[in-house]
FISE-302531 format. One record per residue: x, y, z of N, C-alpha, C in turn. Coordinates in Angstrom, 2 decimals. Each point is the difference from the previous one (the first is absolute). Example, Ala and Ser with C-alpha at 12.3 -4.5 7.8 and 13.67 -1.06 7.14 Angstrom:
2
+---------+---------+---------+---------+----------+---------+---------+---------+---------+
!  n.east ! n.north !    n.up ! ca.east ! ca.north !   ca.up !  c.east ! c.north !    c.up !
+---------+---------+---------+---------+----------+---------+---------+---------+---------+
!   13.19 !   -5.69 !    7.80 !   -0.89 !     1.19 !    0.00 !    0.90 !    1.20 !    0.00 !
!   -0.35 !    1.05 !   -0.72 !    0.82 !     1.19 !    0.06 !   -0.77 !    1.09 !    0.73 !
+---------+---------+---------+---------+----------+---------+---------+---------+---------+
END
This chain:
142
+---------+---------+---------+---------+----------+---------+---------+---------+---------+
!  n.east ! n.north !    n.up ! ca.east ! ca.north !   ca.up !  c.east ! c.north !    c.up !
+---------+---------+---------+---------+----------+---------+---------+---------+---------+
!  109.59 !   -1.76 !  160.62 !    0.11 !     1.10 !   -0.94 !    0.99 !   -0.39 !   -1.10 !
!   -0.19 !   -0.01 !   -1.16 !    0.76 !    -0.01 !   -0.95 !    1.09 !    1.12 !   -0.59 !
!    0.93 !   -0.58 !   -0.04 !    1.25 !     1.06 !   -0.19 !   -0.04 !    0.88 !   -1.31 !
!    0.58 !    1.73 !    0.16 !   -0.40 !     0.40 !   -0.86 !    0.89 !   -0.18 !   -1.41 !
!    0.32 !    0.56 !   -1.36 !    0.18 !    -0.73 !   -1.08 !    1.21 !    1.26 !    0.18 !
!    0.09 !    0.67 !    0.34 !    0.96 !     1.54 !    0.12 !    1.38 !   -0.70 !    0.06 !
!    0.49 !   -0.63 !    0.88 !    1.22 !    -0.76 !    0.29 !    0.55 !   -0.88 !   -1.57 !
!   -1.12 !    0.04 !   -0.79 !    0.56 !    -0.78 !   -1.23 !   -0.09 !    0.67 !   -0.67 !
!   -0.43 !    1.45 !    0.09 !   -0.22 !     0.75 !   -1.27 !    1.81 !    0.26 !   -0.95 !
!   -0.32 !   -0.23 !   -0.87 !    1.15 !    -0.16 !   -0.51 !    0.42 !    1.33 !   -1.30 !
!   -0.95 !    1.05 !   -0.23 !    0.18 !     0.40 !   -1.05 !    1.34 !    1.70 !    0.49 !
!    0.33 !   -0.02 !    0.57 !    0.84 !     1.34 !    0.28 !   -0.25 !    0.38 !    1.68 !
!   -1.28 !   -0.73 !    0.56 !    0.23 !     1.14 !    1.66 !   -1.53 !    0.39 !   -0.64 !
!   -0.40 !    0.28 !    1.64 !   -1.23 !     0.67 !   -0.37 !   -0.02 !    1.36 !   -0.32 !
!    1.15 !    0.75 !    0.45 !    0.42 !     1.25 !   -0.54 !    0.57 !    0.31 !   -1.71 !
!   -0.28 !   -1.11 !   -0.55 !    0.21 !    -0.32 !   -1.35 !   -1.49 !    0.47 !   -0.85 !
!   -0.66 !   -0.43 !    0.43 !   -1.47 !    -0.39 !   -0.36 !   -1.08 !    1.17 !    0.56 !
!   -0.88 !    0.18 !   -1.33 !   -1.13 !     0.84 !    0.50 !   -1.12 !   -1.09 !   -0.53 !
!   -1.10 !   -0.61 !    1.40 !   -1.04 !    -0.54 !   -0.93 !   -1.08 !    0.93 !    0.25 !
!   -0.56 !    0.01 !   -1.17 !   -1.07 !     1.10 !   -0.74 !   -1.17 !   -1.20 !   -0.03 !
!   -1.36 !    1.25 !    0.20 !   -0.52 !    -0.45 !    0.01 !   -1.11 !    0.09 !   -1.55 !
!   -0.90 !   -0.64 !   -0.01 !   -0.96 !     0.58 !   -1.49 !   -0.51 !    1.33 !    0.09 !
!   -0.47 !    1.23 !    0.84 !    0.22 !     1.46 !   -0.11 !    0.57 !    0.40 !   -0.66 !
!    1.49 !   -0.69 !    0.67 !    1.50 !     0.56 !   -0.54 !   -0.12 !   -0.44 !   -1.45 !
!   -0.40 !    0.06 !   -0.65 !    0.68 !    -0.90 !   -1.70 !   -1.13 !    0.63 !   -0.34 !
!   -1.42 !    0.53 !    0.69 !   -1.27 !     0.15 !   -1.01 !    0.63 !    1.57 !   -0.32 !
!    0.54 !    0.65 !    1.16 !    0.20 !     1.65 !    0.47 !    1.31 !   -0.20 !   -1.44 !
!    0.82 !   -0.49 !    0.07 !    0.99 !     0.53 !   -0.84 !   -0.38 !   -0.09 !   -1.24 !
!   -0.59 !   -1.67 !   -0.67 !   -0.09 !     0.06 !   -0.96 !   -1.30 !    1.51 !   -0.67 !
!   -1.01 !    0.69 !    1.29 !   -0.32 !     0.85 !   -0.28 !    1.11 !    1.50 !   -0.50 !
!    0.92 !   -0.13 !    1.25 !    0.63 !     0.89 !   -0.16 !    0.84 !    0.44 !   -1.62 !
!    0.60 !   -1.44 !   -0.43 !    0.75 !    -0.13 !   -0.66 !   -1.09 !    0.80 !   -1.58 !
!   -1.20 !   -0.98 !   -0.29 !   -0.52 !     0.78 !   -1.00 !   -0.46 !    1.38 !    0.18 !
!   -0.07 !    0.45 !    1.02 !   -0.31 !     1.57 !    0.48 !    1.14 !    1.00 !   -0.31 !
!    1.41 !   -0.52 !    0.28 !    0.90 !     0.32 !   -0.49 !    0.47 !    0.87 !    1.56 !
!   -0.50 !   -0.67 !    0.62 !    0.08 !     0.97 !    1.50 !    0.98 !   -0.55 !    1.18 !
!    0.28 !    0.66 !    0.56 !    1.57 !    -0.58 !    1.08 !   -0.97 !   -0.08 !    1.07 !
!   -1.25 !   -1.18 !    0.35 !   -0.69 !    -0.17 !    1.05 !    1.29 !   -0.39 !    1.10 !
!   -0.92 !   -0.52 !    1.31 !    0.83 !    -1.02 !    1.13 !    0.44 !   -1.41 !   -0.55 !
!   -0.30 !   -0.44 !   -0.80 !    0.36 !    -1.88 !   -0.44 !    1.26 !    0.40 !   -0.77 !
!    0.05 !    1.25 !   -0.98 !    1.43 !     0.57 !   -0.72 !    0.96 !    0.43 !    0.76 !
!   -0.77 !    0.62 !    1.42 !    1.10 !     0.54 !    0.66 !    0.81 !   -1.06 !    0.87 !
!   -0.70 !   -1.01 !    0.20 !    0.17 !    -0.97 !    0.91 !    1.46 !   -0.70 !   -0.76 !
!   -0.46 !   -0.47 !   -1.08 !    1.00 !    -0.82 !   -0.75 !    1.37 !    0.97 !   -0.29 !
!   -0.20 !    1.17 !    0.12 !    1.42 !     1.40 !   -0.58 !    0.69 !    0.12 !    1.33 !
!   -0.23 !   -0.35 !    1.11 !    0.30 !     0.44 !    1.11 !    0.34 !   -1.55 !    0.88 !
!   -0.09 !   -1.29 !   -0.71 !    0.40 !    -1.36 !    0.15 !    0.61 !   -0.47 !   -1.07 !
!    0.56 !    0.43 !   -0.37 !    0.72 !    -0.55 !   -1.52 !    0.84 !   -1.44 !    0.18 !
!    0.35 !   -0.25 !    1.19 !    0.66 !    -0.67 !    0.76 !   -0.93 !   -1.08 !    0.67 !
!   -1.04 !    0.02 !   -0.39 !   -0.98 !    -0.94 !    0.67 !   -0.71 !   -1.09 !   -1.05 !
!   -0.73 !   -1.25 !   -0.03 !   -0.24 !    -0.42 !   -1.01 !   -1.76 !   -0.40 !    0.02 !
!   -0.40 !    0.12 !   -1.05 !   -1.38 !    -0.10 !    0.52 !   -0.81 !   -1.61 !    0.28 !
!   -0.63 !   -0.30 !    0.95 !   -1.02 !    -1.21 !    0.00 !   -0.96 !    0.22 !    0.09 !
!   -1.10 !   -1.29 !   -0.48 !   -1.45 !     0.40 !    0.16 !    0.03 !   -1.55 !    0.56 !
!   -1.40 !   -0.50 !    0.49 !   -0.84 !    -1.26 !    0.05 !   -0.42 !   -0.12 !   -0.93 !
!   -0.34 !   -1.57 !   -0.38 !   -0.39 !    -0.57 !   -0.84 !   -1.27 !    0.54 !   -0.10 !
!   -0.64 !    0.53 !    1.24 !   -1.26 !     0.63 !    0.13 !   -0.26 !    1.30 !   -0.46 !
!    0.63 !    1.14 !   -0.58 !    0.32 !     1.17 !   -0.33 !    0.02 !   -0.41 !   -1.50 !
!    0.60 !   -1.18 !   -0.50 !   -0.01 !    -0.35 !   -1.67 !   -1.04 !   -0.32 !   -0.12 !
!   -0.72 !   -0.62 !    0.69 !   -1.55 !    -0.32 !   -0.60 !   -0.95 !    1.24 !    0.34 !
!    0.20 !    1.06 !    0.68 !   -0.53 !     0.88 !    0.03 !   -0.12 !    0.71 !   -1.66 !
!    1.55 !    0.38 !    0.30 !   -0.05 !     1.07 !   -1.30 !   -0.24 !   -1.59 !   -1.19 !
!   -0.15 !   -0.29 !    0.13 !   -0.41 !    -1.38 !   -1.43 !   -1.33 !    1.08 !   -0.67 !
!   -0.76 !    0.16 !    1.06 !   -1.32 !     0.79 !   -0.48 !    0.19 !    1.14 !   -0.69 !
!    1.02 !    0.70 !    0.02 !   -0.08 !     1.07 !   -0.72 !    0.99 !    0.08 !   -1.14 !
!    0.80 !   -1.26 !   -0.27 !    0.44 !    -0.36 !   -1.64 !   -0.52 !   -0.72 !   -0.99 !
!    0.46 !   -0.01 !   -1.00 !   -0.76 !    -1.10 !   -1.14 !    0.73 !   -0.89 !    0.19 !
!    1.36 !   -0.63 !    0.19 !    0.26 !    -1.54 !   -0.45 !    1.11 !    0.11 !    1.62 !
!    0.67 !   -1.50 !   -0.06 !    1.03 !     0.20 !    0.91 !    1.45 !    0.70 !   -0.46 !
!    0.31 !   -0.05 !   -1.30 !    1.26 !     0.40 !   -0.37 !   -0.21 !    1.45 !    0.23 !
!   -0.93 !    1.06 !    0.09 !   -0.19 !     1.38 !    0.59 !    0.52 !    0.22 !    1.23 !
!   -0.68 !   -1.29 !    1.08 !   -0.06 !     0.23 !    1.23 !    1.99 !   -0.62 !    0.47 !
!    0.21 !   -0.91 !   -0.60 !    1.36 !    -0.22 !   -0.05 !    1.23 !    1.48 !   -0.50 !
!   -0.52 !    0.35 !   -1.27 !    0.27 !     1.28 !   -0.31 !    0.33 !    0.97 !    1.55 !
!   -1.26 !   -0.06 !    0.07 !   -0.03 !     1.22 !    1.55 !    1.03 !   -0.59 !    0.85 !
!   -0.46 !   -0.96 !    0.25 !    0.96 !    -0.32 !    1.01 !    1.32 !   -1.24 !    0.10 !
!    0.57 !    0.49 !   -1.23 !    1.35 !    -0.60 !   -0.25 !    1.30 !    0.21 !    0.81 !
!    0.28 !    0.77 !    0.84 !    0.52 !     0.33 !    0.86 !   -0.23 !   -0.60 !    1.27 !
!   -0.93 !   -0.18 !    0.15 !   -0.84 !    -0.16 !    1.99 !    0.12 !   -1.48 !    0.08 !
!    0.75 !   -0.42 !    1.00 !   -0.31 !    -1.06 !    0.56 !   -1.52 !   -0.63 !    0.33 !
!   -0.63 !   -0.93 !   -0.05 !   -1.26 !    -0.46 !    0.00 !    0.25 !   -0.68 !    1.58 !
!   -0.79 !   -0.08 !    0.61 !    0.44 !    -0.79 !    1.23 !   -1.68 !   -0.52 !    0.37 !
!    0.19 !   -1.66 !   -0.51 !   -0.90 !    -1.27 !    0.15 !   -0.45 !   -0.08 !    1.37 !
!   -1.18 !   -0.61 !    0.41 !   -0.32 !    -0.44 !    0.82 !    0.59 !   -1.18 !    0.59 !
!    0.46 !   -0.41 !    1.02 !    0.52 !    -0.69 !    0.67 !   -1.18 !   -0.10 !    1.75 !
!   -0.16 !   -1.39 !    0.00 !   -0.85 !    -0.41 !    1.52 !   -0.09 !    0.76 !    0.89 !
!    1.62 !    0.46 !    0.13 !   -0.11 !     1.18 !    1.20 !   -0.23 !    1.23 !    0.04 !
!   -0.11 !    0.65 !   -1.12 !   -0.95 !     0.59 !   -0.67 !   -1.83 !    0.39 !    0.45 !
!   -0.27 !   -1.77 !   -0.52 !   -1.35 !    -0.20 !    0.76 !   -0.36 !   -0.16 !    1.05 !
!    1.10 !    0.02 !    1.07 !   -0.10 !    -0.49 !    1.22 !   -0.15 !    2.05 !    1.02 !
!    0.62 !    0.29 !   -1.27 !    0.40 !     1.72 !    1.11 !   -1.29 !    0.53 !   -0.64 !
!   -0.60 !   -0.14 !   -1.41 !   -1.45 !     0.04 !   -0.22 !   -1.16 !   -0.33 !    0.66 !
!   -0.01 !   -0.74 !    0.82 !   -0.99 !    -0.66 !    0.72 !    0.61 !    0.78 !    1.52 !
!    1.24 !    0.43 !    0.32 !    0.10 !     0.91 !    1.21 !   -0.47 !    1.43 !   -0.08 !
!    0.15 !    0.55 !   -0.97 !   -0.43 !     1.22 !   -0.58 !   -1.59 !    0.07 !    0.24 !
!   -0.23 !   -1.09 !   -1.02 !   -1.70 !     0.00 !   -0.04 !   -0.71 !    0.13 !    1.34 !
!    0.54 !   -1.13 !    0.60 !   -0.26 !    -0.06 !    1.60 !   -0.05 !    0.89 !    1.07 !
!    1.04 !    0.84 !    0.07 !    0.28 !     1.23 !    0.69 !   -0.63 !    1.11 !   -0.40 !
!   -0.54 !    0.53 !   -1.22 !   -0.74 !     1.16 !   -0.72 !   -1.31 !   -0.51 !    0.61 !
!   -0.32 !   -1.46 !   -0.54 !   -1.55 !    -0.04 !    0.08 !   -0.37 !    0.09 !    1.75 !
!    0.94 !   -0.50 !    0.72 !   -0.64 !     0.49 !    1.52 !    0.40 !    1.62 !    0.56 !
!    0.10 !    0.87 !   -1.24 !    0.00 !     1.20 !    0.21 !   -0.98 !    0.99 !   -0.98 !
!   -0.38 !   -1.02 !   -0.79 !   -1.23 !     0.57 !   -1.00 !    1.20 !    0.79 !   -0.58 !
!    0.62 !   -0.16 !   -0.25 !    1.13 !     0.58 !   -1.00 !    0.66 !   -0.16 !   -1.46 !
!   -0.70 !   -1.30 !   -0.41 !    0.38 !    -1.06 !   -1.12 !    0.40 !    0.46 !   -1.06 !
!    0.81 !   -0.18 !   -0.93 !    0.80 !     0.33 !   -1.28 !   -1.03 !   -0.77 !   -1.13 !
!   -0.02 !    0.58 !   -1.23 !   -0.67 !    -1.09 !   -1.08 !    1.37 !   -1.05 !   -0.16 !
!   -0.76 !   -1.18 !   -0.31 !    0.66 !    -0.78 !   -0.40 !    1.05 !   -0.13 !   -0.47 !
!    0.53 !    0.69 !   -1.26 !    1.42 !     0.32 !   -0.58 !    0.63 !    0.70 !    0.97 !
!   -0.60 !    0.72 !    0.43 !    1.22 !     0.92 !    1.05 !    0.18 !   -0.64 !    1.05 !
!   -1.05 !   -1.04 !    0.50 !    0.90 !    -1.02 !    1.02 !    1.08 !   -0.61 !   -0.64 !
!    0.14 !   -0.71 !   -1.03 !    0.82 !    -0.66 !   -0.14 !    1.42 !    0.52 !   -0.80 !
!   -0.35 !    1.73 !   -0.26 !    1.63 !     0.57 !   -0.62 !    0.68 !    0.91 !    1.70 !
!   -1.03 !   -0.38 !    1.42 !    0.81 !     0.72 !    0.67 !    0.38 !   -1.28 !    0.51 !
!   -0.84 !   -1.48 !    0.07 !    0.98 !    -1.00 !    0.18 !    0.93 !   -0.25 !   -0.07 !
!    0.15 !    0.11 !   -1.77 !    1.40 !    -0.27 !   -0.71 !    1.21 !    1.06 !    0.66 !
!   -0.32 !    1.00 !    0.87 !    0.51 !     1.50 !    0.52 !    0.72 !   -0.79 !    0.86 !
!   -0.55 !   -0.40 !    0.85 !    0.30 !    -0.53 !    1.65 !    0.57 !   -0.85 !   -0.45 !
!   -0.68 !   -1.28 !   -0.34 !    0.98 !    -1.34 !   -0.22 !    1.56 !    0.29 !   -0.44 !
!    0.47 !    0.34 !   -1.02 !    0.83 !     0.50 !   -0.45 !    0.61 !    1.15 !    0.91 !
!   -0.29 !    0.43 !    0.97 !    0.93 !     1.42 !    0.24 !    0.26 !    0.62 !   -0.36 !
!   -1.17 !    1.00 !   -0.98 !    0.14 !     1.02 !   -0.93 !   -0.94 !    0.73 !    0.19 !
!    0.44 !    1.69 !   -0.11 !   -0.84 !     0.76 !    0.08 !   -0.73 !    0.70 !   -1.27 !
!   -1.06 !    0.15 !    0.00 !   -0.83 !     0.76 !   -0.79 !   -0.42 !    0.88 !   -0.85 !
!    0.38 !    0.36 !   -1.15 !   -0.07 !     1.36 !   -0.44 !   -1.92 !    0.02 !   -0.62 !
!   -0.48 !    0.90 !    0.71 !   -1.12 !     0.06 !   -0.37 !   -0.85 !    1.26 !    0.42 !
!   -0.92 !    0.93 !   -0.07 !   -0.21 !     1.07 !   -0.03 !   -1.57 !   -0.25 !    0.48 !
!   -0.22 !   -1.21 !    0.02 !   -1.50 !    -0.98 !    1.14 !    0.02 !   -0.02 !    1.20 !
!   -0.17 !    1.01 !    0.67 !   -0.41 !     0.01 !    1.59 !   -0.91 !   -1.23 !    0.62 !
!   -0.54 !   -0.66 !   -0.72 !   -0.55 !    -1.53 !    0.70 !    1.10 !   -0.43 !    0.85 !
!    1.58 !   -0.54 !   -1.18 !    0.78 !    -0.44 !    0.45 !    0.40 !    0.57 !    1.40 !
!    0.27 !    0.76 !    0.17 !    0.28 !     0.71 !    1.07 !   -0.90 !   -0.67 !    1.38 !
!   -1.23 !   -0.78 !    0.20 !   -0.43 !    -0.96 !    0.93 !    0.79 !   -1.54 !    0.26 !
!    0.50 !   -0.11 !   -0.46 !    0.85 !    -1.41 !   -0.25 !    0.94 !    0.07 !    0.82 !
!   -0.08 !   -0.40 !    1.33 !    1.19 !    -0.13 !    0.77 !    1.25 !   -1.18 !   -0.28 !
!    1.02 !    1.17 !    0.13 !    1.85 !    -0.71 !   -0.61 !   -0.17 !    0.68 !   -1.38 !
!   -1.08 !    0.52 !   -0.48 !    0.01 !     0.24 !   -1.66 !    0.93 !    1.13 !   -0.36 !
!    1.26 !   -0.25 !   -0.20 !    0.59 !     1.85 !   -0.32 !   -0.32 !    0.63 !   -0.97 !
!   -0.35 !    0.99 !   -0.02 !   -0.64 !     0.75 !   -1.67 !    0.85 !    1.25 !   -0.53 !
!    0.63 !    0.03 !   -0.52 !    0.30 !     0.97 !   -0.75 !   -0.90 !    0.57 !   -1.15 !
!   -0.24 !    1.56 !    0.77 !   -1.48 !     0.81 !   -0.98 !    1.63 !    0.60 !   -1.15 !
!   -0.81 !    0.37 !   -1.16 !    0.39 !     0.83 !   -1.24 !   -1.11 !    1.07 !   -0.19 !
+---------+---------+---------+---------+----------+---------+---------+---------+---------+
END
């Protein structure tokens, strides 16, 4: 078994860190032009003290719904980006493994941003009950 990446996480503690998922960023940036205090607004007013991450997999998500990268940088100038790394792919292929002999399976991206979850030792902010099948996966709903 390969060791998890949590022991090196280096950015504040995992109690530092909220990683969000692509929901989270589609819901606010809804919220935000709505002009409305959804759950993704309330989330961030009530963690002020927390800092945000996504996967590299969550940036190519929302890629689809900007025009250039300096938008999507825009958005997310603040948030830590957190790259794929082997072990990564290695808790991807445990994930995959364990869902599919439960007929339970995640799409593709969401295997690999609850990867990035586990590997790392970070829990979840996401409002996707899929996640919630992913055993070790901690989720924090908004």
């Amino acid at each position: 078994m390969l060791p998890t990446l949590a022991n090196q996480y280096d950015s504040g503690g995992m109690s530092s860190a909220s990683y969000t998922d692509t929901t989270f960023w589609i819901d606010l940036a809804e919220e935000l032009a709505a002009g409305e205090q959804g759950g993704a607004r309330q989330f961030i007013a009530t963690h002020r003290s927390s800092h945000l991450e996504v996967s590299i997999i969550t940036w190519g998500e929302l890629a689809a719904g900007v025009n250039s990268p300096a938008e999507l940088d825009h958005l997310l100038r603040r948030v830590r980006i957190l790259n794929l790394h082997f072990q990564v792919a290695w808790e991807a292929g445990r994930i995959e493994r364990d869902l599919a002999e439960r007929a339970a399976r995640l799409g593709e991206n969401d295997n690999w941003i609850a990867a990035t979850a586990r590997t790392w030792g970070l829990r979840l902010v996401s409002r996707d009950r899929a996640f919630e099948r992913v055993p070790g996966l901690s989720v924090v709903r908004y």
